[in-house]
N, C-alpha and C positions, 0 to 999 in steps of 0.2 A: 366503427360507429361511435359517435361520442354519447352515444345513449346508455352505450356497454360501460360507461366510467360511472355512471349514475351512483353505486353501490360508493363506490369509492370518495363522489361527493357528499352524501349523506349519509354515511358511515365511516370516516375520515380516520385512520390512526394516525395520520400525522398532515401540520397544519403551519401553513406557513402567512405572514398577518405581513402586507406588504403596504408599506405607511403606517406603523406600527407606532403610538406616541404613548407619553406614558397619563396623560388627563383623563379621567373616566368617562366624564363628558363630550370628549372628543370621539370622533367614530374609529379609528384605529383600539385608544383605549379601551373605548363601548367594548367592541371584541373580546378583547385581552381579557377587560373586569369580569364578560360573560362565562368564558368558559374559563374561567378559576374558580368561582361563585360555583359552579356545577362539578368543579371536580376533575374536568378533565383530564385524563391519564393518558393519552396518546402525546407525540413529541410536538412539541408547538417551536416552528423558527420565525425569529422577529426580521426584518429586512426594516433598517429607518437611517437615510442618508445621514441624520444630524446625532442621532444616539448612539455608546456604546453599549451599552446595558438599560432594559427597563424591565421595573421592579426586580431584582434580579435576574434576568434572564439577557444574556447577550444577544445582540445584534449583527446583524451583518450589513454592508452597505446597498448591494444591490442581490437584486435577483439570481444574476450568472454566480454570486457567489454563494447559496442554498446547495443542497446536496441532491442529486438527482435523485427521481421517484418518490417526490411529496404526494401525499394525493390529493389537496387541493391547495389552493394557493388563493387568499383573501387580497382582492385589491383593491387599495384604498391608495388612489389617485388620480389625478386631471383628468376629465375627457380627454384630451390631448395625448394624454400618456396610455393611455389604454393600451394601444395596439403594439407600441412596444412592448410594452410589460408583456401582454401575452405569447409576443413572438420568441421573448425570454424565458417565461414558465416553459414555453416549449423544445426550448432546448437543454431546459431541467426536467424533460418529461414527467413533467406534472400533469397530473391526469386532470383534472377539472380546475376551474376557478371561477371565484364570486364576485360580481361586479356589481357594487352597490350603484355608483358613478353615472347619473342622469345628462341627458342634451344627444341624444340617439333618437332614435324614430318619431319617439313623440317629441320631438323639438325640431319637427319639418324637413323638407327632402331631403339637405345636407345629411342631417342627421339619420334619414332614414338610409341614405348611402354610404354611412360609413358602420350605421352597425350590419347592414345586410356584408359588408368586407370581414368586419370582426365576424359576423355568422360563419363567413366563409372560411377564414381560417381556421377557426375551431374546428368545423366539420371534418377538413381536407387532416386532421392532425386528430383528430377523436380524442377532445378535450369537452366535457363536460361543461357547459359554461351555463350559471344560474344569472338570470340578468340580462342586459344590463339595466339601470332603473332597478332597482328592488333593494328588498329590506334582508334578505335574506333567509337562513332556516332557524328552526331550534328543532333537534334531535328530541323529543323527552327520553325513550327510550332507553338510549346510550348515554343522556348526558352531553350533546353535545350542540351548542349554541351559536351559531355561527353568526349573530345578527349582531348590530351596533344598538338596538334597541335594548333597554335596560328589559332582562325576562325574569319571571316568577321561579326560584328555583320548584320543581313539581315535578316529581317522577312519577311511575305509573306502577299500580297495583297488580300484582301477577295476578295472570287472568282475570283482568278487568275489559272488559266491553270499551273499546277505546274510539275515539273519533279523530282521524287525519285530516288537517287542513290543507287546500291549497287552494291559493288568492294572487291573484295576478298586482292586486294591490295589498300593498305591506300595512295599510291602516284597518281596511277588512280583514288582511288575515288574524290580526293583534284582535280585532273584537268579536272574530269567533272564537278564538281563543278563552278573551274575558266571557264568553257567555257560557260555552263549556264548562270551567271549571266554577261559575257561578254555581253551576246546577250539579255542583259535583260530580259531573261526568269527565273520566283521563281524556286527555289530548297525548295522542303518542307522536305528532308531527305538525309543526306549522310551517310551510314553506310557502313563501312569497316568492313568484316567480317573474315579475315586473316584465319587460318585454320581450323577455321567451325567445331570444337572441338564435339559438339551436334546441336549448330544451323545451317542451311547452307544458303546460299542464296536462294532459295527455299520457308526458313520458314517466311522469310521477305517480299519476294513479295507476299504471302499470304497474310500477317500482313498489306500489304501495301494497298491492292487491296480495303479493306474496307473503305480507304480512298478517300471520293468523292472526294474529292479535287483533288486530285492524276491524271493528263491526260496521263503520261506516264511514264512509269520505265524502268531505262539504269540500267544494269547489265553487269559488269566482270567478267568473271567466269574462272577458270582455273582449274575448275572440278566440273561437276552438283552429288552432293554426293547421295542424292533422287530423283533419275531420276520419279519418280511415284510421288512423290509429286510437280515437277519443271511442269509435264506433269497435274496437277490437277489445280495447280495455272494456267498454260497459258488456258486452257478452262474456269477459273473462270475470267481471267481477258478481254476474250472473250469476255464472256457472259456480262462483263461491259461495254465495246467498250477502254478497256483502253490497249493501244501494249505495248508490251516488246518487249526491241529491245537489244538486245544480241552479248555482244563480247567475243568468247572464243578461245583463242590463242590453238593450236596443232594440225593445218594440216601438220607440218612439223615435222618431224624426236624431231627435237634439239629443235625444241616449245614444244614437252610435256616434253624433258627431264628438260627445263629449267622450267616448270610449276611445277615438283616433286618437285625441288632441292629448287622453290619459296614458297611453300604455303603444300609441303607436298601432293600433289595432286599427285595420279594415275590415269595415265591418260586412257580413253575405247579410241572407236571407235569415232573418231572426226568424219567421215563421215558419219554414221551410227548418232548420235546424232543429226548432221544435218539435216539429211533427217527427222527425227521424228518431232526434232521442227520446221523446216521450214513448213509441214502438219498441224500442231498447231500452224499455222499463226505466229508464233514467228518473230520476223523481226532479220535477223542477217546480219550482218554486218564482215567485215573483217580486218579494222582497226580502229585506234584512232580515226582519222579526222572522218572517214563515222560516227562511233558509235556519235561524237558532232554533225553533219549534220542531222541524221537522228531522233535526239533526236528535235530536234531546228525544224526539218518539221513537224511531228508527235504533240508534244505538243501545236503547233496549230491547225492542223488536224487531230487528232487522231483516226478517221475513215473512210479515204479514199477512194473512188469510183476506183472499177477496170479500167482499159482502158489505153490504151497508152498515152504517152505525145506531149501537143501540144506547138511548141516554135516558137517564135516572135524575130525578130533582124536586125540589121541596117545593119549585115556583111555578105556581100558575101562569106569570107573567114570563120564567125562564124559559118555561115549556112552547110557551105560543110565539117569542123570539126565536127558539132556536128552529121551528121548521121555517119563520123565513130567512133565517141566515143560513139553512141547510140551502136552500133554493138557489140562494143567491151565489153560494161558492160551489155548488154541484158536488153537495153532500149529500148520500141518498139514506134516507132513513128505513132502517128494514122494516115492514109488517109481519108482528109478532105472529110467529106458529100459533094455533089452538094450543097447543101442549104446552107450551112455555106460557101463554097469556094465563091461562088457567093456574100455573104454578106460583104465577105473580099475585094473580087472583088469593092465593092463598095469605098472604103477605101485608094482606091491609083490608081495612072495614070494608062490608057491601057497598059502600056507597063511595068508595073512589073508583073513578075507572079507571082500568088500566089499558096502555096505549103506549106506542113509541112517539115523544118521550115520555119517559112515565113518570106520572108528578104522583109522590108519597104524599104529599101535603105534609098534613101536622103528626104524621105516623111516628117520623122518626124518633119528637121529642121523645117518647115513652118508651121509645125500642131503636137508639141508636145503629142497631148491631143491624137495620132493613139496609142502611145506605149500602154495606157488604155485602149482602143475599143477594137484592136486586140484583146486584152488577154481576155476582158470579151464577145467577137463576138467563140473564141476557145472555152470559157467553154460553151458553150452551146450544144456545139456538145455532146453527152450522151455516144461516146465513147473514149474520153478524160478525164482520169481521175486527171492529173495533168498539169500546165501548167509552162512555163517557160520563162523569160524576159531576152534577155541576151544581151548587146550594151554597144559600149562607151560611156562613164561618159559627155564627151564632157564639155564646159565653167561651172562654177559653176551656172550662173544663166540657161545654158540647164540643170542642172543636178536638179535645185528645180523645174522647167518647168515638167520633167520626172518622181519625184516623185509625182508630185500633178496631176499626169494623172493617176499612177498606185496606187498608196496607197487604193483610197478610192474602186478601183475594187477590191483587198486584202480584205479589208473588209465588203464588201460585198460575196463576194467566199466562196462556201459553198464545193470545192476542191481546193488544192495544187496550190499557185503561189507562186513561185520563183523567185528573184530577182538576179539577176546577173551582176555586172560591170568590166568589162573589165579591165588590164591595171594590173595586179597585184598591187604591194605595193602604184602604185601613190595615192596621197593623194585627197581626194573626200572633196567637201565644207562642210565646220561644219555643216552647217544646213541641210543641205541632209540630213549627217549621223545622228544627233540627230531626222529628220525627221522619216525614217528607222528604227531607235533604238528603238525610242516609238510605233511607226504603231507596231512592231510584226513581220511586214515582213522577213519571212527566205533570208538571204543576204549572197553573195556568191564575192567572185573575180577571182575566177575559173571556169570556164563554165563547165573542167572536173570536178572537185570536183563537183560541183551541181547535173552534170548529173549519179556521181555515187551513192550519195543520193537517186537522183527520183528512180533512177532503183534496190534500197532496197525497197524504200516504196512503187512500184508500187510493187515488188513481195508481201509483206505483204500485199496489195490491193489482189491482186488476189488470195492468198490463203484463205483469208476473204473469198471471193465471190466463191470459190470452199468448201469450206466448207457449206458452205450455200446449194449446190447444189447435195451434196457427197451424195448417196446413202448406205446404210448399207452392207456389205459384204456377199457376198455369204456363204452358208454353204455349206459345203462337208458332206459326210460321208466315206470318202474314208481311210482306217488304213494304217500306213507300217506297217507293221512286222519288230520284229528283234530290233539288238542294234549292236551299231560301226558301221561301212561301208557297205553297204547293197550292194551286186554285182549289177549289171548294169541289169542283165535279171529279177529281181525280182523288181529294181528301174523301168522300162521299164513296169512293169504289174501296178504298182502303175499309171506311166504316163497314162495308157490306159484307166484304171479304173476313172482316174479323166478326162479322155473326150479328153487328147491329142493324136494326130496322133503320133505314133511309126511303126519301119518298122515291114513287115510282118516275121514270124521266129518261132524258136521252139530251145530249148536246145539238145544238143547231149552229150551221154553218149561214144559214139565209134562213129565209118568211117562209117560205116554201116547207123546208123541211121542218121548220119549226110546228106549222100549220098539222104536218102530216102525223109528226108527235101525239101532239096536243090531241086531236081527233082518235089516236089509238088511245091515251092514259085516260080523255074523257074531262070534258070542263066541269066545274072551273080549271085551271092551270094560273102557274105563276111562271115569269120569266127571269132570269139572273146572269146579267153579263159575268165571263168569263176570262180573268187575266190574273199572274200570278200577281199584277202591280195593284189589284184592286182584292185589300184584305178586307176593308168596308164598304164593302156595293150601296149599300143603304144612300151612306154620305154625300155620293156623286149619281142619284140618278137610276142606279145600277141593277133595280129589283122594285118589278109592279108584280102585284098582288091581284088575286079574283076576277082573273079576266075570262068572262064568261062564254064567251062561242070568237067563231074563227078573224069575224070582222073587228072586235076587237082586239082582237091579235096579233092583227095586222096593226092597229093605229098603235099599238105600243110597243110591237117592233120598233116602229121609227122615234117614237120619243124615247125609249130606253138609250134607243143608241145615238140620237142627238143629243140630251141629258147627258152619258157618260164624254162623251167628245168633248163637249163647251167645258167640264171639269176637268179631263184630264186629255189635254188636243196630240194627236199624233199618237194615243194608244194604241197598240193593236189588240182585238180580242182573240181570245181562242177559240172563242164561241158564244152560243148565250146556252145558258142551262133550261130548259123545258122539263117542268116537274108538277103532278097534281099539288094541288091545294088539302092542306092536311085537316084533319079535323082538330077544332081546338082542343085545349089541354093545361093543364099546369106547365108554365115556361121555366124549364131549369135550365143551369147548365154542370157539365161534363169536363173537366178539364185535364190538360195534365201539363207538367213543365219539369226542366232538369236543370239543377242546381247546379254548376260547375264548382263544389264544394262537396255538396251532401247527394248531389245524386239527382232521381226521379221521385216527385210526385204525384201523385192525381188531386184532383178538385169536384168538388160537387156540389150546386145547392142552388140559391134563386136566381134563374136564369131570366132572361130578357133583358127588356129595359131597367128591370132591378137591381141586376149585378151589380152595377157602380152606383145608384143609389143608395142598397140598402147592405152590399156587402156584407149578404149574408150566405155564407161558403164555409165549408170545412176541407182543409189539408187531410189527407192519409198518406204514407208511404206506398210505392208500386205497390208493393206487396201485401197490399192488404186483403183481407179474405170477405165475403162475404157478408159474415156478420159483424165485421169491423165495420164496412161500409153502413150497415144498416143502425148499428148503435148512432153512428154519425149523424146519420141522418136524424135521427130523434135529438139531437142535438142543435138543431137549427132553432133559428127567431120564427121560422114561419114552418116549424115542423107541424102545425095545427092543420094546415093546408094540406098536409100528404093523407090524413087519416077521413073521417066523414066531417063534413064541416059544411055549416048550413045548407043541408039537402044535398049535397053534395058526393057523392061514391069516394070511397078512400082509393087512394091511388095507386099505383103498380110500382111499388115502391121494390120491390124483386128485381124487374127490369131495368130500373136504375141502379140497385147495389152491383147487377151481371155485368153493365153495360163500365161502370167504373175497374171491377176486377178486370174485365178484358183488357181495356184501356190500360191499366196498369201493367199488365203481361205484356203487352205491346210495347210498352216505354222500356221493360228490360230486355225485351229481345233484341230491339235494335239502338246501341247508344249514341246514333247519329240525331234521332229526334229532338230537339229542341222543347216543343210547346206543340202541344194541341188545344184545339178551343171547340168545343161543341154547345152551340148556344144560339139558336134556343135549342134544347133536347125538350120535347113537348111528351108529358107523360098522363099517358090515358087512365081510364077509372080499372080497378085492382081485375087483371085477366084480361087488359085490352095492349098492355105492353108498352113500346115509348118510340119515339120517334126523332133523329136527329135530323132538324129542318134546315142548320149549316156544320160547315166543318171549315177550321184551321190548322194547316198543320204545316212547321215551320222546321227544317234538316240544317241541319250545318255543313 
């Protein structure tokens, strides 16, 4: 497997730079200048048709004439030449090589057909191949640079808390880098993996995760290529306490197409991937800024305690900001214990209240040393899992007064503190910030920017702690039948069979038998032609409502099925469906569908004529348990509607979390399903249960 060379690529003792020139400026020299600047001490061979020697070091003219068993071979020449040269490393059994060299996948089908060839040879020869399109690695570690990009020389502090990069784009991986060590935090690995030819980003968080050293890995992705192996690495890097915290651009239309046209990437189901790795604790993120913030909190705390955040501040105007900017990024603010409020109580005059956040006001001026107390009197509350310090900077000597109260709580804090000053760009005393810079403390001069950080890492908190708690999925043994569109009265027996409520009914072949129905379940009744070609009855005719006694039964037997005829002529039905008329309800829907990438989902949320209006649904993985489903649900635009809500009974919102868990045991028993659709699911007042009034369900 060319995975197995991995070690061998980014841990290289020997190195062969093929188009080797001696310009600094140039991308062979880039190389060369790189790793001398670092030191490198493994054997470096140069290969340059035109050169016999550069800067001292000989040359040779081609490839076949290097020494067999380099471990990686740098190549720096023509698209055209590519595939030569590789077919030549390979008969220098060269374990890996880097291929900076662009006009592959992202430069159109050609291209996408000649690197899926170069894929293939690699593979077939278990050659390591980074690339092609990218910028390359730099080892910090070892020292070893492999990129044309001019790098920081920057080694890394024994036993320092270190952050590994990987970036499908070689310009993001360079400015997490600058952000890292902005913040003085090690970077023990940058590698740009550009179009992931045979390796992907996937095979390097693997590679990476064995690295103790390693406290957290930032990843760019703009297309996870091994969904099964990106989903093996985040459970193995679980199992280490080490996050991955993930930014991958294409929730929007013009963000995957821009991801193709970048890197060659086609792009799945961005939502759908989401929801898989956010269950796999993965921490994701949604921009540049959040993916450096949450890298910078994490790499100090790397296993953070669930719970909501507690914040401390001097502003009355911070304080009333920060609950609606909690709101808005689904930051949850803890409500203070009695014990802890009373403790805080202690801490400042009778007449400030105390409250999450909790504004000191003018306390601090006289007693600097509260901004500390507070924060470490917060952590002790056990359901607070992060905390936050947010106030004016105030006089240079307030501002070393406030760090030499809060630093030494930082380290002491066995969760999340947060440092925040106020004031944007103004300028903070030198020694603060060198103060700050060295402590470690995550530093912020946007209260929102901080707060949209906490409420990344507090979700990766809690899907930690929900994993921890997750119970094993139910089994079914319940089959569908069939392949393509399965009509709605056979979708409907599947429902029953798997334990949900469907209305009472029977199929009708004629008037007659339909009549004889109707008379047993008791009018009103509804009628619903029957064909696997009719997935919307509605559309064509296909389904009358509230027909009250037998003579009207009759008159819309015959318009039901003159309606579906004149829409759809030469149909056959299978029958027409005869089912009471249900009692009204809140209209949800139920859904569920499989990813040919990431797998099976389910769905839940405003069913009816809303669904595509207001598009308001929530993703979970099959596996989701119970009270996954029911968090979810509190998470809707119209969760107002499931509780009491003008006069209204709160809703059976039980029978909906049951009715999704089934659904989801179902999607993994049998991996022929496609898509389910239940909608409307009509859910009655809390003890009256739920009712699916159609069913989709679609096999391959």
């Amino acid at each position: 497997m060319a995975d197995a060379n991995v070690a061998r690529l980014l841990k290289p003792r020997s190195i062969a730079i093929v188009g080797a020139q001696p310009e600094r400026t140039s991308i062979g020299g880039g190389v060369l200048g790189n790793l001398e600047d670092f030191g490198y001490e493994g054997e470096i061979h140069l290969v340059s048709r035109s050169k016999d020697e550069i800067r001292g070091r000989p040359c040779v003219k081609t490839i076949g004439d290097l020494p067999k068993g380099i471990d990686v071979a740098v190549l720096i020449v023509p698209q055209v030449a590519i595939m030569d040269s590789v077919r030549a490393c390979i008969e220098r059994e060269i374990a890996a090589v880097v291929v900076y060299t662009s006009g592959f996948a992202e430069a159109g089908e050609e291209g996408r057909r000649q690197q899926e060839e170069l894929s293939a040879i690699c593979r077939e020869n278990c050659i390591a191949l980074l690339g092609p399109n990218c910028m390359g690695y730099t080892n910090y570690v070892d020292g070893i640079p492999l990129t044309f990009e001019p790098v920081e020389v920057a080694g890394v502090k024994e036993g320092s808390k270190r952050v590994a990069i990987i970036a499908q784009s070689g310009a993001t991986a360079a400015n997490m880098r600058f952000a890292m060590h902005a913040r003085a935090i090690d970077v023990s690995y940058v590698i740009a993996t550009g179009n992931e030819a045979t390796l992907g980003a996937e095979h390097f968080v693997d590679f990476l995760l064995d690295d103790e050293q390693n406290a957290v890995i930032g990843v760019y992705v703009e297309q996870i290529r091994n969904s099964g192996l990106f989903i093996a690495a985040a459970r193995k890097a679980r199992s280490k306490g080490v996050p991955i915290v993930l930014l991958h651009p294409g929730s929007s239309e013009r963000g995957r197409a821009a991801a193709q046209s970048h890197t060659g990437a086609l792009a799945g189901d961005h939502a759908v991937m989401q929801t898989i790795l956010r269950n796999e604790a993965v921490a994701l993120v949604d921009t540049m800024d959040e993916l450096f913030d949450v890298l910078a909190i994490l790499a100090r705390f790397p296993t953070p305690p669930a719970g909501g955040a507690g914040i401390v501040t001097n502003s009355g105007a911070i304080r009333g900001l920060c609950f609606d900017f909690a709101e808005k990024v689904g930051l949850e603010l803890a409500q203070l214990s009695p014990e802890i409020k009373a403790e805080m109580e202690t801490l400042v005059p009778p007449y400030v209240h105390v409250d999450n956040p909790f504004d000191i006001g003018t306390t601090g001026f006289a007693n600097p040393a509260i901004y500390g107390t507070s924060v470490e009197v917060l952590l002790k509350q056990q359901d607070i899992g992060l905390t936050l310090l947010s106030y004016a900077g105030g006089s240079p000597k307030m501002q070393l007064a406030k760090s030499d109260a809060i630093i030494p709580v930082y380290k002491r804090a066995d969760k999340p503190v947060i440092l925040n000053i106020i004031g944007d760009d103004y300028p903070l005393d030198e020694q603060f910030m060198k103060d700050v810079r060295e402590s470690g403390i995550p530093f912020f001069r946007s209260p929102e920017r901080a707060m949209r950080a906490m409420a990344a890492v507090a979700s990766y908190a809690d899907a930690l702690a929900a994993l921890k708690q997750s119970a094993p999925a139910p089994t079914v043994s319940v089959r569908v039948e069939g392949s393509g569109v399965i009509p709605e009265y056979a979708g409907k027996k599947v429902l029953a069979d798997l334990g949900l409520r469907v209305p009472r009914g029977a199929m009708a072949g004629n008037v007659e038998e339909a009549a004889r129905i109707a008379s047993d379940i008791g009018y009103p009744v509804v009628i619903k032609a029957q064909a696997a070609a009719l997935s919307h009855k509605s559309d064509v005719g296909g389904v009358i409502i509230n027909i009250a006694d037998e003579q009207a039964l009759r008159a819309a037997w015959e318009k039901l099925h003159a309606q579906v005829m004149s829409a759809k002529p030469g149909l056959l039905l299978d029958g027409v469906l005869v089912e009471e008329m249900a009692k009204p309800g809140l209209e949800m829907v139920v859904g569920a569908r499989r990813d040919p990438q990431w797998g099976p989902v389910v769905l839940v949320g405003l069913g009816g004529v809303w669904i595509e209006a207001l598009a308001d649904a929530r993703l979970l993985p099959a596996t989701a348990s119970r009270s996954q489903v029911l968090a979810e649900l509190r998470k809707l635009k119209a969760a107002k509607l499931l509780g009491p809500f003008r006069g209204q009974a709160p809703r059976d919102v039980a029978a909906v979390a049951d009715a999704v868990v089934r659904l989801g045991a179902l999607m993994l028993s049998d991996p022929a399903i496609a898509e389910v659709d239940i909608n409307p699911f009509i859910v009655g007042a809390e003890g009256e249960g739920a009712i699916a009034l159609d069913a989709l369900f679609v096999k391959d």
